[in-house]
N, C-alpha and C positions, 0 to 999 in steps of 0.2 A: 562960181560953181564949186561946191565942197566934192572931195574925191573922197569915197569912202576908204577908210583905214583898215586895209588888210592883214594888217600885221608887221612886224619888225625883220627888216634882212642887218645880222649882226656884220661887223666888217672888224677882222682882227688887221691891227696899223701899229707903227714903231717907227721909227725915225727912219729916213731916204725912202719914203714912200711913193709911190707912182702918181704924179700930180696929173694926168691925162684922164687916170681912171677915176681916184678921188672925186674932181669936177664933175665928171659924168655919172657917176654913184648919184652924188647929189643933185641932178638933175632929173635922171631918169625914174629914177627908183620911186621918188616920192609923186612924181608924176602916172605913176603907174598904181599909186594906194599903199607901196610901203615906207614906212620907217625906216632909215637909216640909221643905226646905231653902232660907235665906233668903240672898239675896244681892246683892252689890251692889257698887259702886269703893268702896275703901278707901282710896283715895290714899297708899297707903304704908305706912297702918297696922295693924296684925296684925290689929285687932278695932276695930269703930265701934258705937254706940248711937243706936238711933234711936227716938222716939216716935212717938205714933199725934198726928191730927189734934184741938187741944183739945176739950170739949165740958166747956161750962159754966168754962170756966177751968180745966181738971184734965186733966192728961192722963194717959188711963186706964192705955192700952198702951205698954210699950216691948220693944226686942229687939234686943239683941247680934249683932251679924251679923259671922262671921270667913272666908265665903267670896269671894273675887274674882273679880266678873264676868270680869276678862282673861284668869283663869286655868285656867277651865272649860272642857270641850267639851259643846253641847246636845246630842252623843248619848248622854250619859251622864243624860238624865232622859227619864221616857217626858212630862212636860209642863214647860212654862215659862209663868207665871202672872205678869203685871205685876197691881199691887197698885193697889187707888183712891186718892182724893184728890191732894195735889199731890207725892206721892213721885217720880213718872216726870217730871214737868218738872222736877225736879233731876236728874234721871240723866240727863238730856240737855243738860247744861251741858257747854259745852266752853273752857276756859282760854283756847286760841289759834285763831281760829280764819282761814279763808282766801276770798277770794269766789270764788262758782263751786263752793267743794271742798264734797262731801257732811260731813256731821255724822261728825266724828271721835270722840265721848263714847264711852268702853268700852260701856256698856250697850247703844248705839243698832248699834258694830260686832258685840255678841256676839248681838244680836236678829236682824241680818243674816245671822250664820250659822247661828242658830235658826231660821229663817224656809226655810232652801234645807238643812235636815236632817230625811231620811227619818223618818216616824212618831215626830216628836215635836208634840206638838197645843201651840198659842199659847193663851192667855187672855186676856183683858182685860176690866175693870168700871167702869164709871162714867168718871171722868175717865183712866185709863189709857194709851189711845189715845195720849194725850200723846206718849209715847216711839217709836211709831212714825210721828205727824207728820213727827218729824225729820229722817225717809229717806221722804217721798213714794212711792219704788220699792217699801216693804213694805207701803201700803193702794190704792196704786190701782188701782181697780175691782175692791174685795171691798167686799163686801158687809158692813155693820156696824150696828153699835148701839153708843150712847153716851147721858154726861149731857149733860142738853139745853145747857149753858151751853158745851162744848164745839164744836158741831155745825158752826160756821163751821171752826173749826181742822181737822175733819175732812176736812168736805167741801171745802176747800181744797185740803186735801193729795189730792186726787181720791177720795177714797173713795166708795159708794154708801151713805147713812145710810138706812134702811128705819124708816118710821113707820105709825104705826094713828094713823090718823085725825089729833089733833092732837097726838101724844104721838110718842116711841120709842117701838120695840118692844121688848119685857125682852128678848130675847135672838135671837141669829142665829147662823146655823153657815155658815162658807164655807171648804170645802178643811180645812185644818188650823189654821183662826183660828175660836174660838168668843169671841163679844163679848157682855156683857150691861150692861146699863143704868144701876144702878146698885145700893146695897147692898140695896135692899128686897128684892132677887131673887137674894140670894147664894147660899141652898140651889140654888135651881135650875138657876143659873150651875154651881156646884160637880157636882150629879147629872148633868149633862148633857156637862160636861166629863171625868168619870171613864167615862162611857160611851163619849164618843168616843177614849179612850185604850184603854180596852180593845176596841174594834174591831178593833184594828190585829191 
């Protein structure tokens, strides 16, 4: 049976990547009619390799990635997915940088233009958030969820971190940023993110 092709969900990835959500990216998604497509700065290079986060000394997942975040437009995917563990604090690295000047990293400029383009929905899981700390102006005062080890970095960057009782909460929907907590909750993350794409 052919699944019709609904369109591209981008996934910005970088080395110590979340090998639980990866898996299930590639599983769910294209089972659902999207595209998976991975991406990210290549600095130059035509194609980079990136692994997943170790576990047990072995790292399980890796992936080839030949698209350039600088070279994309977000309205060419109906979503943009930042990816767990510590991938997104790498994409927010910046060579040079200046006091006062906003976060120059390709990822953090191509999230700003993902963030102010019609009917494309955000994602973020677990440590994720990372990458939009680095512009303050794309969390403050949404509403979110993250890993707990993050939550000062969030709410720093003014965001509104929403908890049950002593815990996050798995998951939050604000406008066109869906956040979930971390990988234990990735199916739900994922069903709830294809629902709000196809609302539009």
């Amino acid at each position: 049976m052919t699944i019709e092709n609904k369109g591209k969900i981008g996934v910005l990835i970088e080395e110590h990547f979340d090998g639980t959500e990866f898996r299930r990216f590639n599983e769910y998604f294209p089972e659902q009619g999207y595209e998976v497509e991975y991406i990210s700065h290549l600095w130059g290079n035509k194609e980079l390799h990136f692994g997943s986060n170790p576990e047990n000394d072995q790292v399980e997942f890796h992936v080839t990635v030949t698209t350039e975040v600088k070279d994309i437009n977000p309205a060419d995917y109906k979503g943009i997915i930042c990816i767990g563990a510590y991938a997104m604090d790498r994409l927010r690295y910046q060579v040079n940088v200046k006091k006062g000047q906003k976060n120059q990293a390709p990822a953090v400029v191509f999230l700003r233009k993902a963030a102010n383009t019609d009917n494309v929905k955000l994602g973020t899981i677990c440590h994720s958030l990372w990458l939009f700390c680095a512009d303050p102006d794309l969390i403050k005062g949404k509403k979110v969820t993250c890993a707990h080890n993050i939550i000062c970095d969030v709410e720093n960057a003014g965001a509104d971190v929403i908890y049950e009782g002593d815990v996050t909460t798995d998951l939050v929907i604000d406008g066109n940023l869906i956040t979930g907590k971390h990988p234990g909750m990735v199916d739900q993350f994922m069903e709830t993110f294809v629902k709000e794409i196809e609302k539009n």
